[in-house]
N, C-alpha and C positions, 0 to 999 in steps of 0.2 A: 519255257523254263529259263531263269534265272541264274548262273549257277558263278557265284562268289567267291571271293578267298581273303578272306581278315588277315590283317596281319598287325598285332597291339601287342606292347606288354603288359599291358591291365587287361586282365583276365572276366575281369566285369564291363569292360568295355564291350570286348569279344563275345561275351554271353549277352548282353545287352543289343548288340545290335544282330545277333541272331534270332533274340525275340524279337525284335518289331521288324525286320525284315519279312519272319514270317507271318507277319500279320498286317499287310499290306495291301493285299488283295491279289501279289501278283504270285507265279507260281516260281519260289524261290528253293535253290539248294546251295548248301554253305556247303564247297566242295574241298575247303580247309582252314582251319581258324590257328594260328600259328603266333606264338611267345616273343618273336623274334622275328627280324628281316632273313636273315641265315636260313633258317626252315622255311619262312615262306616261299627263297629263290628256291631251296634245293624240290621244293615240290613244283614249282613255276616249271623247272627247267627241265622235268621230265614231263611235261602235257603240251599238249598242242590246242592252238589259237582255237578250234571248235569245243573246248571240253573246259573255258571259263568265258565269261564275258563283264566280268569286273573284279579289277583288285582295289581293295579299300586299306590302306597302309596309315600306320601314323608316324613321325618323322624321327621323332628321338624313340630308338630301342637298342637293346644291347647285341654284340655278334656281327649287326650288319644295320645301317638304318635307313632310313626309309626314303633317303635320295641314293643312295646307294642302289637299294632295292628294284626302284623306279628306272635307274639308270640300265640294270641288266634286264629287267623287262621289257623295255625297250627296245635293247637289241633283237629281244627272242621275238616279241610278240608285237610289232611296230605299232598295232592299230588297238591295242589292249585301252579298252577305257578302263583308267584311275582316276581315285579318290583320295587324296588327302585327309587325314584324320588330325586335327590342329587346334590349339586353344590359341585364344587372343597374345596371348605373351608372343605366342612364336609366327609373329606376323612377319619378320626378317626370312623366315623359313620358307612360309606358304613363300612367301615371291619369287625364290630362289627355283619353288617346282614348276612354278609356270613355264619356264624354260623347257620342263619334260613336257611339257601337252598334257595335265589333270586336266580331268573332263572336271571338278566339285570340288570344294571342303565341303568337310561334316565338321563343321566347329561346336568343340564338347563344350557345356553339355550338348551332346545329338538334338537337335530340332526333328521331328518327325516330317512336319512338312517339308522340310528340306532333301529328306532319304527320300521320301516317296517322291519328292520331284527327277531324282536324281535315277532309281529304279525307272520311273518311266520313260526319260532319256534313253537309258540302258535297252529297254524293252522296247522303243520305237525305233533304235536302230538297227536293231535285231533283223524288227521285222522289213526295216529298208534293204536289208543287205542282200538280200537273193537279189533284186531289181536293180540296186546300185551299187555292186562290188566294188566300186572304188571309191565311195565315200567316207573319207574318214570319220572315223568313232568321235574323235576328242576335240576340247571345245576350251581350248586353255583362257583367255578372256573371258567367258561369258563367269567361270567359277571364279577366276578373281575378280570381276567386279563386285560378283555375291559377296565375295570375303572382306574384302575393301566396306562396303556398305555394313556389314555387319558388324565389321570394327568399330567403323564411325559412330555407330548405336552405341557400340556396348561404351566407350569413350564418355559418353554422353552421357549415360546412363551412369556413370562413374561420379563424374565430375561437373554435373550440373551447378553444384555450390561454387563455384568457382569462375572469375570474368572469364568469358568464351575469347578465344582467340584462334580463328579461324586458320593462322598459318601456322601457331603451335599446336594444332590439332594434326594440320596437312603434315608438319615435320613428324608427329608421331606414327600416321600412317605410314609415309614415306612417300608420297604424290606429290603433285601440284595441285595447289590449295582451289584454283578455278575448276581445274577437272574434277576433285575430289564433289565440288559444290554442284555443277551440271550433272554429274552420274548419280549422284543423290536424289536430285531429283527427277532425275529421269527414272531411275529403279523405286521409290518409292512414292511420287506424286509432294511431296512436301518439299521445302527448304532446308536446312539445314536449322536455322534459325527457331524456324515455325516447328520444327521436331523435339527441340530442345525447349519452346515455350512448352509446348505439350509436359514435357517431361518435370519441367519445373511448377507449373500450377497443379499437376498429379499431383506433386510432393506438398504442394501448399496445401491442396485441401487432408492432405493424410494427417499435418500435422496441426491443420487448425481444428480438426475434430479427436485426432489423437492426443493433442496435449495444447488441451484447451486454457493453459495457464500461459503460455506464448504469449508474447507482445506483437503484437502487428508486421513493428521494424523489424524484431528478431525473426520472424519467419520470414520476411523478406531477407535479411542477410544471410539465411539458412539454403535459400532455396536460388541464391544467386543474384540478387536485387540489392545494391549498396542505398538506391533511394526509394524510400518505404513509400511517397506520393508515387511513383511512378507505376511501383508492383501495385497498390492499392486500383489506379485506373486500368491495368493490363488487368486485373483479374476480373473486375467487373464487367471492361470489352466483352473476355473470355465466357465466362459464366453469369452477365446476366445480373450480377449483384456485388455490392462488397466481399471481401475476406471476412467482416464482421457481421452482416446477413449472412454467409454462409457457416460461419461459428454456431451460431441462435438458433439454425435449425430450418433456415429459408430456403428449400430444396429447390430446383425448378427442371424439366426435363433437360434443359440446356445445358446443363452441369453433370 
């Protein structure tokens, strides 16, 4: 068993990941879903470390917030695996909790695969701990490098129209811009580059078959290409054909 304590002021957050915890596979009990940091301590602070085995908190709420939170849990319950519950905006935040030992973020919107990985963390410690009582729960690196890679995406995924600049990128994260590039690709097998080619020929074909009145150049300057010869050879590398074979309806499994 499982046994949880939310702590959101979105009330559909809170209902939300009550549903999909419960359908997880594992055997989960939500042993309090709390409005507020304030209610979630005041229940924290009358239980003892065998009757939860994860708090899932998110950082901005009213009453008490969610470094706060993390901070008196800590005192009570030293080995308590947390979660961070965080949107990209508040990446200045997530880095400040590392400092407490989160074992995760759950960057909203919730990734499923991401709960479930972070449950079975929860669950394989569980099961460590009769054997190994003194190994710690918490894993503060391994969830910020998740968050760190995840930024980088969603960044990407933003601002692909725009010249890439790898240490305007780094200053957004707030890294160093060679680390940011080796954990990249150590956590996902790609480049940083070669992630963002991906994302950008996605966008080329969405828009050379969704608005097939485009100019060539213009969907190169769209999709982040100032020279439309260039985008023109990267796409065919890529897939096999022109931009203009692929307009006409030249499909090939490589694409």
């Amino acid at each position: 068993m499982i046994r949880i304590m939310i702590a959101d002021d979105e009330e559909v957050i809170r209902r939300g990941l009550e549903k999909i915890t419960s359908r997880m596979g594992f055997e989960v009990e939500v042993i309090g879903s709390h409005g507020n940091g304030l209610e979630a301590w005041n229940h924290l602070s009358a239980i003892t470390a065998d009757q939860i085995d994860l708090l899932i908190t998110d950082i901005k709420m009213p009453r008490m917030d969610g470094f706060k939170l993390i901070e008196e849990a800590r005192g009570k319950l030293k080995e308590l695996p947390i979660a961070v519950l965080s949107g990209f905006s508040d990446f200045d935040y997530a880095r400040r909790a590392i400092r407490f030992g989160v074992m995760d973020y759950l960057l909203k919107p919730i990734e499923k695969s991401q709960l479930y990985e972070l449950l079975k963390r929860v669950n394989d410690n569980k099961q460590l701990k009769p054997a190994e009582p003194e190994q710690p729960a918490v894993q503060a690196p391994e969830g910020g490098e998740h968050y760190v890679v995840e930024q980088t995406k969603a960044i990407l995924e933003k601002e692909y129209g725009h010249n890439f600049e790898l240490e305007r990128l780094a200053e957004t994260v707030g890294m160093n811009a060679s680390y940011i590039s080796r954990l990249f690709k150590y956590k996902t097998g790609q480049t940083i580059t070669d992630y963002l080619i991906g994302i950008r020929i996605a966008k080329a074909k969405e828009l050379l078959t969704g608005q097939p009145d485009l100019k060539n150049y213009e969907i190169a300057e769209l999709v982040g290409y100032s020279d439309p010869v260039y985008f023109n050879k990267l796409f065919k590398k890529i897939c096999g054909m022109t931009p203009k074979e692929y307009k006409s309806g030249c499909r090939t499994p490589k694409c």
